[in-house]
Legacy VTK file of the C-alpha trace (Angstrom):
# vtk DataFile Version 3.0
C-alpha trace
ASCII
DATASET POLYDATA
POINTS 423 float
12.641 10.005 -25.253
16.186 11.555 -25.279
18.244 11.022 -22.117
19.303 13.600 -19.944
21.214 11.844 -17.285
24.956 10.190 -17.118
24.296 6.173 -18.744
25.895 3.436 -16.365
28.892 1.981 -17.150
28.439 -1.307 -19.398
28.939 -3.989 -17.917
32.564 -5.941 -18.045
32.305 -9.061 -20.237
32.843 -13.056 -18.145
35.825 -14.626 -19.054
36.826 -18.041 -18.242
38.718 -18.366 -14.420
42.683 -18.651 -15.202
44.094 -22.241 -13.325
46.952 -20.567 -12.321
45.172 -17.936 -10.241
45.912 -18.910 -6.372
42.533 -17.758 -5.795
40.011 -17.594 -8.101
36.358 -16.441 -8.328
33.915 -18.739 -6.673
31.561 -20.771 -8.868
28.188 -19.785 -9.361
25.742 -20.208 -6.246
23.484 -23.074 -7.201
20.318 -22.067 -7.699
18.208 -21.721 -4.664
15.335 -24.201 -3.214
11.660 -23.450 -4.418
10.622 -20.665 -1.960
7.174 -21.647 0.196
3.909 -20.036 -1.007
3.381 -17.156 -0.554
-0.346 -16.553 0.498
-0.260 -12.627 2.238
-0.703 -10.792 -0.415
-2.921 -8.897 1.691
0.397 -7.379 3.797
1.637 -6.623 0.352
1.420 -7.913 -3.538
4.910 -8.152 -5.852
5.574 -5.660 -7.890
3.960 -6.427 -11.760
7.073 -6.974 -14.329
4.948 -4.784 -16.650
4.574 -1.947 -13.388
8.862 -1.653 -13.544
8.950 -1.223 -17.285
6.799 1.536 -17.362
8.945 3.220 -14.316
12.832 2.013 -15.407
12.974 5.089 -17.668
11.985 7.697 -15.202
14.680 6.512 -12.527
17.529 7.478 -14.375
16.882 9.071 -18.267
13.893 10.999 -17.620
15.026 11.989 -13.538
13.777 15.410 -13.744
12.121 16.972 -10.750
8.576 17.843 -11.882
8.123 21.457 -10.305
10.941 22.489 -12.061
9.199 23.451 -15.032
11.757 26.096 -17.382
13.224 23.483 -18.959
12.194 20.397 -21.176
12.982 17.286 -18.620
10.846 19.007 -16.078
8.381 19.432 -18.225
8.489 15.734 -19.664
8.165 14.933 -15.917
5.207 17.397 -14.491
3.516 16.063 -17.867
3.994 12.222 -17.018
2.372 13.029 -13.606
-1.008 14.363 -14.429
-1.233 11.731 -17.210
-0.761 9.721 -14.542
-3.281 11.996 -12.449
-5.792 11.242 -15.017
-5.186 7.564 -15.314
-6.182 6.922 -12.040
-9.052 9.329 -12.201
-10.569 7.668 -15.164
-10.289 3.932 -13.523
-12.420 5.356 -10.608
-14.808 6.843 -12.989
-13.773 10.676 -12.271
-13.216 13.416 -14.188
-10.662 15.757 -13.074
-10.548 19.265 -12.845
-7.347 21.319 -14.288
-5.803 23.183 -11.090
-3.265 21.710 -9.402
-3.794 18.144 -8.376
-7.166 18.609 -10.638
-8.449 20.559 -7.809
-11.234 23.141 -8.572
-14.964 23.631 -7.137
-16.651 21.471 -10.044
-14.699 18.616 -10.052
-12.778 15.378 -7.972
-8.887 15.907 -7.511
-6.191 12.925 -7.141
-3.615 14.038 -4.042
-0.553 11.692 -4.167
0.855 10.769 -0.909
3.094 8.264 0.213
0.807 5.606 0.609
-2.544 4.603 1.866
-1.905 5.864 5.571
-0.872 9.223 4.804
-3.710 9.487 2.459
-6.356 8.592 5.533
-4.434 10.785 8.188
-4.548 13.404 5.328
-8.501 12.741 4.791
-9.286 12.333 8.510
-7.154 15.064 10.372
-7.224 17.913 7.293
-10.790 17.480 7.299
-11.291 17.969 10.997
-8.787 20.989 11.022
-10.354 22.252 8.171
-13.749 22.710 9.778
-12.503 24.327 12.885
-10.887 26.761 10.479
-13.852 27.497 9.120
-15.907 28.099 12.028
-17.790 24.781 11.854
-19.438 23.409 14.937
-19.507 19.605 13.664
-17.346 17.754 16.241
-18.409 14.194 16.077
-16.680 11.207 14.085
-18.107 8.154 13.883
-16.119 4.731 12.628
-16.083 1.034 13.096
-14.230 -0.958 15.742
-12.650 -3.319 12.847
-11.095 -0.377 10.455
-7.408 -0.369 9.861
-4.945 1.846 12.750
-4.045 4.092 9.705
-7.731 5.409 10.486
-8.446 4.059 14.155
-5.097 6.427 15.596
-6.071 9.306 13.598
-9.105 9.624 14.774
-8.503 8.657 18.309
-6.210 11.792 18.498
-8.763 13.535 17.362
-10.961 12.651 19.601
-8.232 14.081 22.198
-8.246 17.631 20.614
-11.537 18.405 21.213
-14.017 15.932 19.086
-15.929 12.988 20.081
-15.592 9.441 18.739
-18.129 6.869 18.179
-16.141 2.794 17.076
-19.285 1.386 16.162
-19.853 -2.132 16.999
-19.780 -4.921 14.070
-21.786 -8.179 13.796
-20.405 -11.298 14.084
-20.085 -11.777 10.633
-17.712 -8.446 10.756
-20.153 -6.717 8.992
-22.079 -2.974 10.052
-25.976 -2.749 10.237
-26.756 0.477 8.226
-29.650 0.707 10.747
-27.108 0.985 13.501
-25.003 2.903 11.919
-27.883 5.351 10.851
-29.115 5.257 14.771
-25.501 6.412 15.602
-25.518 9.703 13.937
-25.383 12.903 15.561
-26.914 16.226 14.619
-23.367 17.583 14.361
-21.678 14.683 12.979
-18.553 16.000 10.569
-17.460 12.526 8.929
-18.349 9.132 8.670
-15.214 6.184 7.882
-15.718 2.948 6.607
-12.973 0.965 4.577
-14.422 -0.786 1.334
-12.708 -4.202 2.387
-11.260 -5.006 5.697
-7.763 -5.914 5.688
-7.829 -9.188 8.043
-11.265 -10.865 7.339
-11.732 -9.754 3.346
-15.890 -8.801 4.363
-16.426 -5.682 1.814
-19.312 -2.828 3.977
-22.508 -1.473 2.526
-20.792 1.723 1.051
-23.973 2.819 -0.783
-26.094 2.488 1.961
-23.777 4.345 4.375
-22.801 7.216 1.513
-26.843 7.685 0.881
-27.291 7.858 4.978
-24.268 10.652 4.775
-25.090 12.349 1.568
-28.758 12.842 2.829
-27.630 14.472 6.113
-24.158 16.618 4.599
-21.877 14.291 6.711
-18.670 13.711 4.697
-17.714 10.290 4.203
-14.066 8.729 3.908
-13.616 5.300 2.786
-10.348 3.577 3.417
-9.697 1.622 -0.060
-6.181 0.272 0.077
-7.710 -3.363 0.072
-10.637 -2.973 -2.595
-8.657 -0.594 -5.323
-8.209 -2.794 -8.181
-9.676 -5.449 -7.002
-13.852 -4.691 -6.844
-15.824 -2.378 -9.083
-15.153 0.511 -7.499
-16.384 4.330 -8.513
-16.406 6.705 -5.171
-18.712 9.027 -7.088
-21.883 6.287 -7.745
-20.794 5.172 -3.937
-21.537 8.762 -2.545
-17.743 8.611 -0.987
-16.445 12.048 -0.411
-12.595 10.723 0.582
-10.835 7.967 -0.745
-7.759 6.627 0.464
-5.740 3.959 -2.059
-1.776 2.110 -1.528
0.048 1.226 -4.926
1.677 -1.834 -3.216
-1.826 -3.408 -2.383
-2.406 -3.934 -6.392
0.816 -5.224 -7.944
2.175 -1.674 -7.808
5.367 -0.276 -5.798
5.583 0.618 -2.173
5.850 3.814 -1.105
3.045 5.653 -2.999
-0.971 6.078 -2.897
-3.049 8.415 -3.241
-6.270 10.351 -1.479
-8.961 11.081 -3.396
-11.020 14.328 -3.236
-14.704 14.983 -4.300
-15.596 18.175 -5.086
-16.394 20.931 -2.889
-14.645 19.081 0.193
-11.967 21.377 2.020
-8.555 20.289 4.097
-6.193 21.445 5.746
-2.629 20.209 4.882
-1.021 17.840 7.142
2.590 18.251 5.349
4.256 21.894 4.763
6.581 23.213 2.449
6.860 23.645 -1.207
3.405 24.124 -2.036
2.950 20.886 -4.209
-0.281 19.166 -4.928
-2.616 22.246 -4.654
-0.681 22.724 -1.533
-2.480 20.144 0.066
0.782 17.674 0.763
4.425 19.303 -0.119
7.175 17.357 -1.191
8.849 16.402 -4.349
6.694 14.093 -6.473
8.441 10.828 -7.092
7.802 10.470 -10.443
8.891 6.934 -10.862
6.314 5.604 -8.346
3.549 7.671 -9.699
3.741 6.552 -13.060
3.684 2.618 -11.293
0.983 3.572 -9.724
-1.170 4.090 -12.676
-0.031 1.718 -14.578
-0.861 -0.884 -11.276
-3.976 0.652 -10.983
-4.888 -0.374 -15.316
-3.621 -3.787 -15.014
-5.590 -4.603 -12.041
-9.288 -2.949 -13.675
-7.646 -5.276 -17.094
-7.647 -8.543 -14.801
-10.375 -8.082 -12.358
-12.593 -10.318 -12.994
-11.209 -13.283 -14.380
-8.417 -12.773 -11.460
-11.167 -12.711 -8.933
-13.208 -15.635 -10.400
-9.960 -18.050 -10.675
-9.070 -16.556 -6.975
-12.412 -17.179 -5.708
-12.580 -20.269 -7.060
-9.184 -21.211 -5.204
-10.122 -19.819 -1.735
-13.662 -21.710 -1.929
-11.698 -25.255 -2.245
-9.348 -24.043 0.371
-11.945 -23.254 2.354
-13.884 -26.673 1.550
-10.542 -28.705 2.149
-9.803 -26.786 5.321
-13.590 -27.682 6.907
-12.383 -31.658 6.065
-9.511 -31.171 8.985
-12.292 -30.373 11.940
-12.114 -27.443 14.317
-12.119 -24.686 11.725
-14.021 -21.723 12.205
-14.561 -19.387 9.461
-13.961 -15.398 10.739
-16.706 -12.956 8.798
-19.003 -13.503 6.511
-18.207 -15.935 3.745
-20.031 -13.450 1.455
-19.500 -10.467 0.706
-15.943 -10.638 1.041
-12.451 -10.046 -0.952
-12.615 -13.209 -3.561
-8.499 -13.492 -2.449
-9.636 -13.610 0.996
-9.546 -16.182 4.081
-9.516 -15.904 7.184
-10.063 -18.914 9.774
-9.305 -19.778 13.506
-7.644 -23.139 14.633
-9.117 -24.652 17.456
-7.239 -26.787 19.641
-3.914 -25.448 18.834
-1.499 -22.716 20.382
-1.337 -19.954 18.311
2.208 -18.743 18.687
3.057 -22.763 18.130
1.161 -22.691 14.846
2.843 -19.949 13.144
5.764 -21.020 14.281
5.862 -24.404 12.632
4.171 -22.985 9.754
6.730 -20.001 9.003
9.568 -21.826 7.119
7.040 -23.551 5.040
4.336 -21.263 4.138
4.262 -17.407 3.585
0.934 -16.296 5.636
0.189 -14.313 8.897
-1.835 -13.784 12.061
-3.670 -10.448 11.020
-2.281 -7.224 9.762
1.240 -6.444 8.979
1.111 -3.782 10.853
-0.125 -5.170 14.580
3.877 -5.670 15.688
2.486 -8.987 17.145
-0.645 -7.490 18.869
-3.795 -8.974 19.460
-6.024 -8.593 15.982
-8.355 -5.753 17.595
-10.523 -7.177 14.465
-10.747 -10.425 15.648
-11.870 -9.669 19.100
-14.663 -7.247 17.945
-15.777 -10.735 16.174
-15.713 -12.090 19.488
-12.790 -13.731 19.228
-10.613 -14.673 22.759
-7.108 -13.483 22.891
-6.228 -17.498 22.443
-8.556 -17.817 19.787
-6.995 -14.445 17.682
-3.507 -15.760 17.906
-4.642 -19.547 16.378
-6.066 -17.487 13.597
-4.341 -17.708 9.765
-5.045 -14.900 7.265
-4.833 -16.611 3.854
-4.297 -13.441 1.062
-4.161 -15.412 -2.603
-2.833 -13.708 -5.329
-2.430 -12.838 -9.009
0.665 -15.400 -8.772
-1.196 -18.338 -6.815
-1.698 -21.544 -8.335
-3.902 -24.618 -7.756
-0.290 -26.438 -6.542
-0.197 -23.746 -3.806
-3.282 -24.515 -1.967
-2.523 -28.186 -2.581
0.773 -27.638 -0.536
-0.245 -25.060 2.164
-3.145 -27.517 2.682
0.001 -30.373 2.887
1.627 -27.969 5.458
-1.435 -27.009 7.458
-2.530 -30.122 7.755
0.509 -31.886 9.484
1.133 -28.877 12.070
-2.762 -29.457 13.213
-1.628 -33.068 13.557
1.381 -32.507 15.185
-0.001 -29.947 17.528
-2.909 -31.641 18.370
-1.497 -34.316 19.380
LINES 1 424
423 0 1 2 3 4 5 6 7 8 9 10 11 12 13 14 15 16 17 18 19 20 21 22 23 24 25 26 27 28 29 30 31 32 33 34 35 36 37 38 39 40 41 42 43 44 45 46 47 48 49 50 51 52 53 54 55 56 57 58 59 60 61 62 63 64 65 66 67 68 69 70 71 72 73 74 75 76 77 78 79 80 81 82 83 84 85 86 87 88 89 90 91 92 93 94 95 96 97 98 99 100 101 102 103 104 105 106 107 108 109 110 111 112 113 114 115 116 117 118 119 120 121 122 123 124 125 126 127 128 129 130 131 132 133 134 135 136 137 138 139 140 141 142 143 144 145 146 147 148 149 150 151 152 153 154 155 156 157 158 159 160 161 162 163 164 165 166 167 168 169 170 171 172 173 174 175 176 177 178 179 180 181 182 183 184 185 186 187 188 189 190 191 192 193 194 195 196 197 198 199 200 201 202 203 204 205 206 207 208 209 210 211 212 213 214 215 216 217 218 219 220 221 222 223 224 225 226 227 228 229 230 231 232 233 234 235 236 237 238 239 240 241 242 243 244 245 246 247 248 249 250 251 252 253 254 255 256 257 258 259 260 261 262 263 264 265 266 267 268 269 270 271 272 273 274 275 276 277 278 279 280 281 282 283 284 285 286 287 288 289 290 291 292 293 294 295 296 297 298 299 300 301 302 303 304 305 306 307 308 309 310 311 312 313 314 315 316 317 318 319 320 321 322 323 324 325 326 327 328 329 330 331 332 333 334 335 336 337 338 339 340 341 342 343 344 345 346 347 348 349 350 351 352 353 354 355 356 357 358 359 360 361 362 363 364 365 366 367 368 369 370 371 372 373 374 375 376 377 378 379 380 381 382 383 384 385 386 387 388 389 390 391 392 393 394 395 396 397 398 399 400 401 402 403 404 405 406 407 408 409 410 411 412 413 414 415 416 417 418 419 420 421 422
């Protein structure tokens, strides 16, 4: 493709330090110290080498803005986005319609948004708005008491504007009884939300049996996907989903881009005003770079799936064996089903906050979600967990990068804090 942007200077060539300079360059840092494993790739996955190739060119040669289309580089870029557009379509088994954002009555439509939490506030709120709009007399929204904040706050302000919430309670296991769920339904319920796969304890909910409850009774459902995308089979249609939320940087891809998608027929109102972009659904210039990541995240991770989730799987099962062996580990949701990457155990006989903190410098893994700022795992406690008992707990995420030697040394690590802090 031809460039259409100023090229970077190249850069100067080394030459040898001169002995009479009074002060030369230093020498070259040594390399550094073999960082700890990293095992939260739950909070966040690296970006795939093969993920920044396919977005280096459309930082700087192809920079165009993508609504600006009278002129060729515009062009290049609106047409990399809906390729892009369809790429993700097609991996979730969707065929896209050809308005803006593939929006039309007939068929599903891919909104990009800044991420996973955007995409649910989009889903949650711009459905709700949507209805009063229209008329509609559906006020009640039903959830679980273990989804993600992105889709807990959202609907909790709803539920101060003039709609009533249900948090539905989970089994110990962390997993929802259809039956309850089905008992829990109102004559005017609007929208149903369940994530695919929750974010602390990996357990992955019965979306076909909640989409054929909703589908049956014309109650729109929204599934919070940012964990599952890329790494479960996965097709919203088959699943009866009606709202899909997805995060790039939960599959290898970059930060700062996801995605809601739309089935047909379902109306929103926009939560983000302006230019008009994406069907006028979310305005804002489209950041091409990130898009294009995005997709290309999203083929890797169908490529990989399943050999990446047997070879994880197999991992987390002899962590989890190994772990047993040290006594006073209790396992936190259901072994099965649950995110092959995923573990998630409580310490007994240990203070939390003294765990982590001898484990930090060693070992790359957390308490819960990135996003709690410290807080209690609300996810935990719905479990049953005590406060005590949340904060001893370790959230093991594996990843595409995790080796055999890993677990070996985070097993090394674990085991002498326990010690230590047991006493």
């Amino acid at each position: 493709m031809p460039a259409w942007g100023p090229r970077p200077p190249p850069p100067r060539p080394l030459t040898p330090p001169d002995p009479s300079d009074p002060d030369p360059a230093p020498p070259p840092a040594e390399a550094s110290p073999a960082r700890p494993p990293y095992l939260d790739h739950q909070a966040t996955t690296p970006c795939d080498p093969a993920v920044l190739a396919a977005m280096a060119p459309w930082w700087n040669d192809q920079f165009a803005n993508p609504a600006s289309r009278l002129h060729r580089p515009g062009l290049l870029a609106a047409a990399a986005v809906e390729q892009a557009r369809g790429r993700l379509a097609a991996g979730l088994g969707l065929a896209l319609g050809d308005g803006p954002a593939g929006m039309d009555s007939q068929h599903w439509a891919v909104v990009f948004t800044s991420g996973a939490t955007e995409a649910n506030n989009l889903a949650l709120k711009g459905l709700a708005e949507a209805e009063l709009t229209a008329g509609g007399q559906r006020r009640h929204l039903l959830t679980l008491a273990t989804e993600h904040r992105a889709v807990l706050d959202p609907l909790r302000y709803l539920a101060c504007h003039g709609f009533r919430l249900t948090e539905l309670a989970v089994g110990a296991d962390g997993l929802v009884d259809p039956a309850a769920l089905e008992a829990a339904l109102q004559p005017d319920t609007l929208l149903v939300s369940v994530m695919a796969a929750n974010n602390e304890i990996g357990v992955l909910q019965p979306l076909a049996a909640i989409g054929a409850l909703c589908r049956a009774r014309g109650i729109r459902f929204h599934c919070d996907a940012a964990q599952a995308v890329g790494h479960i089979p996965l097709q919203p249609a088959a699943l009866g989903i009606d709202l899909l939320s997805l995060s790039g940087h939960k599959l290898y891809g970059p930060k700062g881009i996801g995605a809601l998608v739309i089935a047909p027929g379902v109306r929103l109102a926009p939560q983000q005003h302006g230019g008009g972009q994406e069907g006028g659904l979310r305005a804002g210039t489209l950041p091409v770079p990130l898009i294009v990541g995005l997709a290309e995240a999203l083929a890797l991770a169908l490529a990989d799936r399943e050999p990446r989730a047997a070879r994880l799987g197999a991992l987390r099962d002899r962590l989890w064996a190994e772990l047993q062996a040290l006594g006073g580990i209790q396992l936190n949701g259901a072994l099965a089903p649950r995110l092959a990457h995923n573990l998630n155990v409580t310490v007994a006989g240990v203070d939390g906050t003294a765990l982590h903190r001898a484990l930090r410098r060693q070992l790359a893994v957390s308490s819960g979600s990135a996003c709690s700022a410290g807080s209690p795992s609300h996810v935990l406690a719905a479990l049953g967990r005590s406060r005590a008992e949340a904060a001893a707990s370790i959230r093991f995420g594996l990843g595409r990068g995790t080796t055999a030697a890993e677990i070996e040394a985070a097993l090394a690590v674990l085991g002498a804090a326990i010690q230590e802090l047991r006493g």
